[in-house]
VOPAGU-2260 file (C-alpha; in pm, 1 decimal, decimal comma):
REM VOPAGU-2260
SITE   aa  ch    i         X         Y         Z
SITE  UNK   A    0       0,0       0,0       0,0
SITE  UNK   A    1     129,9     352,8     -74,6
SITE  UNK   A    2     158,2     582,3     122,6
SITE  UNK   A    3     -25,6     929,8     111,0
SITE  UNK   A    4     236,6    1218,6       8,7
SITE  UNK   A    5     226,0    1514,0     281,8
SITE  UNK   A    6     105,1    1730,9       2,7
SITE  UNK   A    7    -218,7    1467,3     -42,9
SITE  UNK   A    8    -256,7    1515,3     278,6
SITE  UNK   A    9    -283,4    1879,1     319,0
SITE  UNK   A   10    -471,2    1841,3      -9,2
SITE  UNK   A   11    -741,1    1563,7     174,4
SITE  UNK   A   12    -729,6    1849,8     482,1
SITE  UNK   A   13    -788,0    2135,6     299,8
SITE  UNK   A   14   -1103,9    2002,0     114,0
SITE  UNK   A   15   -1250,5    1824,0     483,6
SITE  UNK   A   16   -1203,4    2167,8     656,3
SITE  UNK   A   17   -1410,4    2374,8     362,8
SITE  UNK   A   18   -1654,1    2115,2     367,5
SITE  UNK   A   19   -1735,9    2107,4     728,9
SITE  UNK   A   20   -1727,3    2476,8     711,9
SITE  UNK   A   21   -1967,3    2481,4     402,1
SITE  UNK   A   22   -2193,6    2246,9     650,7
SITE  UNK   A   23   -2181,8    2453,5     922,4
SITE  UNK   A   24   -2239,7    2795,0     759,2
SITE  UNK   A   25   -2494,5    2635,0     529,2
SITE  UNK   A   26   -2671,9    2477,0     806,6
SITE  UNK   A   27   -2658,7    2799,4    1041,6
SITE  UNK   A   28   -2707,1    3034,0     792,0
SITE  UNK   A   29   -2761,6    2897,0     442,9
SITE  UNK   A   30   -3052,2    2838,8     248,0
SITE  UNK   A   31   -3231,3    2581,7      26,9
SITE  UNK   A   32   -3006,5    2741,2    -272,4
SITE  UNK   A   33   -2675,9    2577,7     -38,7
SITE  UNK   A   34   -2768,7    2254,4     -53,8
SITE  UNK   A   35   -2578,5    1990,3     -30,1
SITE  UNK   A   36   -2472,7    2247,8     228,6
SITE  UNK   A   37   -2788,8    2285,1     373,1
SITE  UNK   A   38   -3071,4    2115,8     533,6
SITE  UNK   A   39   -3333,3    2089,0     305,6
SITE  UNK   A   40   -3623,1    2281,3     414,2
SITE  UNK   A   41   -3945,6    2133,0     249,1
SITE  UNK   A   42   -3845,3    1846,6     496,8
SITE  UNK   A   43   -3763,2    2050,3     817,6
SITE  UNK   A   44   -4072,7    2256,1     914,8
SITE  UNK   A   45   -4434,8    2160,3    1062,6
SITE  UNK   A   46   -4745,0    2311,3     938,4
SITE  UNK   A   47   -4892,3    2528,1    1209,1
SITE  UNK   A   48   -5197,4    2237,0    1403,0
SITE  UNK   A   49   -5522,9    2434,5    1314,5
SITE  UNK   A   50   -5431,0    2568,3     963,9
SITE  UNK   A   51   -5539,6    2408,6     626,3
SITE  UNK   A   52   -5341,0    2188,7     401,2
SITE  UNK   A   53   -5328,6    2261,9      84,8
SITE  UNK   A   54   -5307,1    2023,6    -227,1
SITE  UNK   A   55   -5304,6    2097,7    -595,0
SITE  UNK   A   56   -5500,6    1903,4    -862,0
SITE  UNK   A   57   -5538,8    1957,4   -1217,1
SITE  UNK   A   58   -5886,4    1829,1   -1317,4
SITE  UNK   A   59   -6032,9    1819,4   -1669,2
SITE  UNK   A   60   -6383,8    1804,0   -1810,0
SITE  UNK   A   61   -6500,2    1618,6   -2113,6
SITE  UNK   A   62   -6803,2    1674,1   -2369,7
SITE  UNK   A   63   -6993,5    1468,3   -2135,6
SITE  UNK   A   64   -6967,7    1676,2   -1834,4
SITE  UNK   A   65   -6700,2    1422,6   -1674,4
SITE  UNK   A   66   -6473,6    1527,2   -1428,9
SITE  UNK   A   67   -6161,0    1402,2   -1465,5
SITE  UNK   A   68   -5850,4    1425,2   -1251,5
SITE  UNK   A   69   -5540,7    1493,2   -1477,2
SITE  UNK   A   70   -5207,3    1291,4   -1409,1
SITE  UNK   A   71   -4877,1    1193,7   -1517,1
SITE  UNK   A   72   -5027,4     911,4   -1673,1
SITE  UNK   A   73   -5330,7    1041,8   -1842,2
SITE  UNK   A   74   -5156,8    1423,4   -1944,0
SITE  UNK   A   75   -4816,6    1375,0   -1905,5
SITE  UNK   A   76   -4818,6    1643,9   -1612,4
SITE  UNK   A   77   -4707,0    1597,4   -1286,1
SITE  UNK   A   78   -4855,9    1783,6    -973,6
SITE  UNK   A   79   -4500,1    1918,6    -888,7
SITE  UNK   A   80   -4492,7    2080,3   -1252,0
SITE  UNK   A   81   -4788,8    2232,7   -1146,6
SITE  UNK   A   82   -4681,2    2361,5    -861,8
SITE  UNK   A   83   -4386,3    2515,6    -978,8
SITE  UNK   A   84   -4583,7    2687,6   -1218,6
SITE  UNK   A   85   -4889,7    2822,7   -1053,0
SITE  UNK   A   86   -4856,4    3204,3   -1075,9
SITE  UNK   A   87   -4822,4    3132,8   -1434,9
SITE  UNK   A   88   -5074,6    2940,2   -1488,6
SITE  UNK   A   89   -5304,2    3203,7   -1235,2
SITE  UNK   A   90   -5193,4    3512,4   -1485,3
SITE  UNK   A   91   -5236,1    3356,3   -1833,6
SITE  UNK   A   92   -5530,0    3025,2   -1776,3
SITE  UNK   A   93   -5440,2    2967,5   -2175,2
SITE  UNK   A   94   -5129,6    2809,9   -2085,3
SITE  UNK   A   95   -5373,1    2495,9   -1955,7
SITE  UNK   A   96   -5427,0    2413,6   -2348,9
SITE  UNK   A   97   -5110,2    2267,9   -2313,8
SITE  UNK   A   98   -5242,9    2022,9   -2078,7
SITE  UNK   A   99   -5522,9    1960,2   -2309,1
SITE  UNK   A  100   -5304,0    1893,2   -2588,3
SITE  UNK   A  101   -5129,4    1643,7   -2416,6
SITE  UNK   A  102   -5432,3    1472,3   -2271,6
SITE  UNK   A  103   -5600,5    1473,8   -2624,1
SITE  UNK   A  104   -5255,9    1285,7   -2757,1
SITE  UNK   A  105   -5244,0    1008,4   -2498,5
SITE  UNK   A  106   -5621,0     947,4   -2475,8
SITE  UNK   A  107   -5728,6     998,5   -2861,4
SITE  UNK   A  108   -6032,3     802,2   -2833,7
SITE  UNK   A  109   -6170,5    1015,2   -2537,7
SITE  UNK   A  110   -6405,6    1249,1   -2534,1
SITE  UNK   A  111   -6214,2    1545,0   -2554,5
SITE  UNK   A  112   -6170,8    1827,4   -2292,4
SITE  UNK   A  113   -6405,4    2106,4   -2277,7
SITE  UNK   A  114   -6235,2    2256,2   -1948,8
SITE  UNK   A  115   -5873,0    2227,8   -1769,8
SITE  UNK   A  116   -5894,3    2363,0   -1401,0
SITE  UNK   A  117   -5595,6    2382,2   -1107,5
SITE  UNK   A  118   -5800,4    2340,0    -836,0
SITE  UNK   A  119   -5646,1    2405,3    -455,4
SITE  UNK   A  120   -5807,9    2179,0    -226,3
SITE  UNK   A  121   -5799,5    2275,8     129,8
SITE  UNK   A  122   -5762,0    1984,2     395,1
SITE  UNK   A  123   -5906,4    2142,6     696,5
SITE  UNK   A  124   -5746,8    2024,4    1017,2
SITE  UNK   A  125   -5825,5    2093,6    1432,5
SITE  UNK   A  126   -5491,6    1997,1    1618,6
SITE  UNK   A  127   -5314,5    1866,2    1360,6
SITE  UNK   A  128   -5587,2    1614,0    1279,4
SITE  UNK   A  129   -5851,1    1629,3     976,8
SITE  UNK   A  130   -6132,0    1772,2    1071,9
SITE  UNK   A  131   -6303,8    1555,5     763,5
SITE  UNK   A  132   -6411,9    1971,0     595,4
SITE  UNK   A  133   -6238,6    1989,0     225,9
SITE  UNK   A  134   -6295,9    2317,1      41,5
SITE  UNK   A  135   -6205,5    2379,7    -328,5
SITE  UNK   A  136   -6089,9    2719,6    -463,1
SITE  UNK   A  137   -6052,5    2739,0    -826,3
SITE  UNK   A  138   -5716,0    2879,9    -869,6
SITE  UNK   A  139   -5720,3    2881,6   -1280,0
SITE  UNK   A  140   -5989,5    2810,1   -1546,2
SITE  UNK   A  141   -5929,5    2722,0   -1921,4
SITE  UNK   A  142   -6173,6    2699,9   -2180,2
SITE  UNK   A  143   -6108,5    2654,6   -2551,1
């Protein structure tokens, strides 16, 4: 076995010492933007006990007046995508044809869509515990 030189050892030193100060100051100070560095914080926090959760869904309606709950699998979209996207989405609705378009491509004998909605559904909880109460807000409406 070789032995490390005392210049791959300063080298090895060097880069432990800035990474465990890149941890610390990242973990003290940093935020999402540091990670590695960083804790992440989607993963970190707790929503307040008595506050609504919130969940996105992208729902479509047909020519037959069917509701229908649009997915990675039937549009291509995932809810994350959606997410990212929402004030988007809120400013210009027409930017939900997309959605459409893709729906109408990987379900071509469907009836097609009439309607593409992001829909925010509120989980209302007491304690930290579902109270059983959902309420839907409308957060963007397309129609061709």
């Amino acid at each position: 076995m070789e032995r490390l030189t005392s210049r791959g050892r300063a080298a090895r030193l060097v880069a432990a010492l800035l990474f465990g100060v890149l941890t610390l100051l990242g973990s003290t100070v940093g935020n999402d933007w540091w990670f590695p560095f960083s804790p992440m914080r989607q993963f970190s926090n707790a929503d307040p006990p008595n506050e609504p959760i919130a969940v996105l869904r992208t729902d479509g309606i047909d020519t037959t007046g069917r509701r229908i709950q649009l997915n990675e699998r039937n549009a291509g979209v995932r809810r994350a995508e959606i997410e990212s996207q929402i004030e988007r989405f809120k400013q210009d609705p027409s930017l939900l044809r997309s959605i459409q378009d893709a729906y109408a491509a990987r379900n071509p004998s469907a009836p097609p869509l009439v309607e593409v909605d992001i829909v925010e559904e509120r989980h209302h909880l007491h304690n930290a515990q579902p109270t059983g109460e959902i309420t839907e807000v409308v957060l963007a409406r397309w129609r061709p």
